[in-house]
N, C-alpha and C positions, 0 to 999 in steps of 0.2 A: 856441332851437334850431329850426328848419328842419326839418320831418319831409317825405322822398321816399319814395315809392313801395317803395324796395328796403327801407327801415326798418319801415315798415308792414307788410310782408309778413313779415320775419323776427320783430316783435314778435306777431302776430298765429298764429306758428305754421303757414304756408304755406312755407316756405321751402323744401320740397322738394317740394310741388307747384310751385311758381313754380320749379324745377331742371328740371323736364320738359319737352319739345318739349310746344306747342301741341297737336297732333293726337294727342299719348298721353293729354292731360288730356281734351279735348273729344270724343275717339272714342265713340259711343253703340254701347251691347252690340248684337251680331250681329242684325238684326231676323229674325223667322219669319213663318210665312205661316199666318194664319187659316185654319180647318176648318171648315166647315158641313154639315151632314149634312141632309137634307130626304126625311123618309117619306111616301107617301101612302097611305093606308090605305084597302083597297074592302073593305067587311064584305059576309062572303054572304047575312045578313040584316040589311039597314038599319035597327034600330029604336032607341031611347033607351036600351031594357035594353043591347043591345050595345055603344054606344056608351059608356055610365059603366062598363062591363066592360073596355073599350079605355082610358077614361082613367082605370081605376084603374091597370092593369098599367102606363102610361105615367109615374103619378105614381112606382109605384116602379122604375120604369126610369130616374128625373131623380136617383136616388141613387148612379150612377154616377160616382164622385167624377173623372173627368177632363171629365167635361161642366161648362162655367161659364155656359153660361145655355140654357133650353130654351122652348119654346112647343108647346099641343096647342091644336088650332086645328078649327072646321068652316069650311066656304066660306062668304065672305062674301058678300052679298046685290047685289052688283055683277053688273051685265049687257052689260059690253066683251065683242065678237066675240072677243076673245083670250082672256079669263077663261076658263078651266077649273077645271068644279064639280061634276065626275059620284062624287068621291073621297068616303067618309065621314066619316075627320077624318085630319088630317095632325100632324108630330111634325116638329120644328124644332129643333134641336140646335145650339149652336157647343162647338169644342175651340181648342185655341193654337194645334194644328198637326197636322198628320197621324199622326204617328205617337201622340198621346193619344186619337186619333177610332180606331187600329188597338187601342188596347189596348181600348176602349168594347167594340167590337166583339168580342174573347174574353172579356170579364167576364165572371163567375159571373151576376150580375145579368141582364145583356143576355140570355145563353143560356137562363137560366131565365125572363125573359118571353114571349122565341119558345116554349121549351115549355108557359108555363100560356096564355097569348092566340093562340098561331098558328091555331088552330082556330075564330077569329071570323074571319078575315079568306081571301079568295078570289084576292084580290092585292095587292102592295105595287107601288108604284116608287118609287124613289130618286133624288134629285139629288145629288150630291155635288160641292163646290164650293173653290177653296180661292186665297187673295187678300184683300186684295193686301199685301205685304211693306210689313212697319210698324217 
């Protein structure tokens, strides 16, 4: 006996995927747009004490369960006219999407680092960034 295509597929248990238009089977779920969050951190006194004071409250600031990956970083020893390096250390965050980078931001977690750490530091600036649709 001759086995086609349409046999194969009802023996194999497809038979109603193989019932659906093309474009219902192959449609991939809605993509969202990547969050990055980018701190830079100016301590009012620059020294090593301050700075393992800064990365500790960072470490547990990376337990913000909607952050999936983070980096704390000092500048790197590079000397492009474009490089800026005046910053203490900086905090490097991604989320899925914006609205898990808005919940980051009211955490129990998040708010209690600004109040135990806020007072090492004289200024932050923030990049925040978000792309590209995947």
């Amino acid at each position: 006996m001759k086995n086609n295509r349409r046999d194969f597929i009802i023996k194999a248990g497809l038979g109603a995927v193989a019932a659906l238009p093309l474009a219902a089977v192959a449609k991939a779920p809605e993509s969202k747009e990547r969050f990055v969050h980018h701190v830079y951190f100016y301590l009012k006194e620059d020294n090593a004490a301050n700075r393992a004071k800064l990365t500790e409250g960072l470490l547990k600031l990376s337990k913000v369960p909607t952050i999936k990956l983070f980096h704390i970083g000092e500048a790197a020893p590079t000397t492009r006219d474009v490089i800026v390096r005046d910053y203490s250390l900086s905090w490097l965050c991604f989320f899925e999407n914006l609205e898990e980078e808005e919940i980051y931001q009211k955490h129990p977690i998040h708010l209690k680092f600004i109040a135990d750490y806020g007072y090492l530091w004289s200024k932050v600036n923030v990049y925040d960034s978000i792309g590209p649709k995947r």
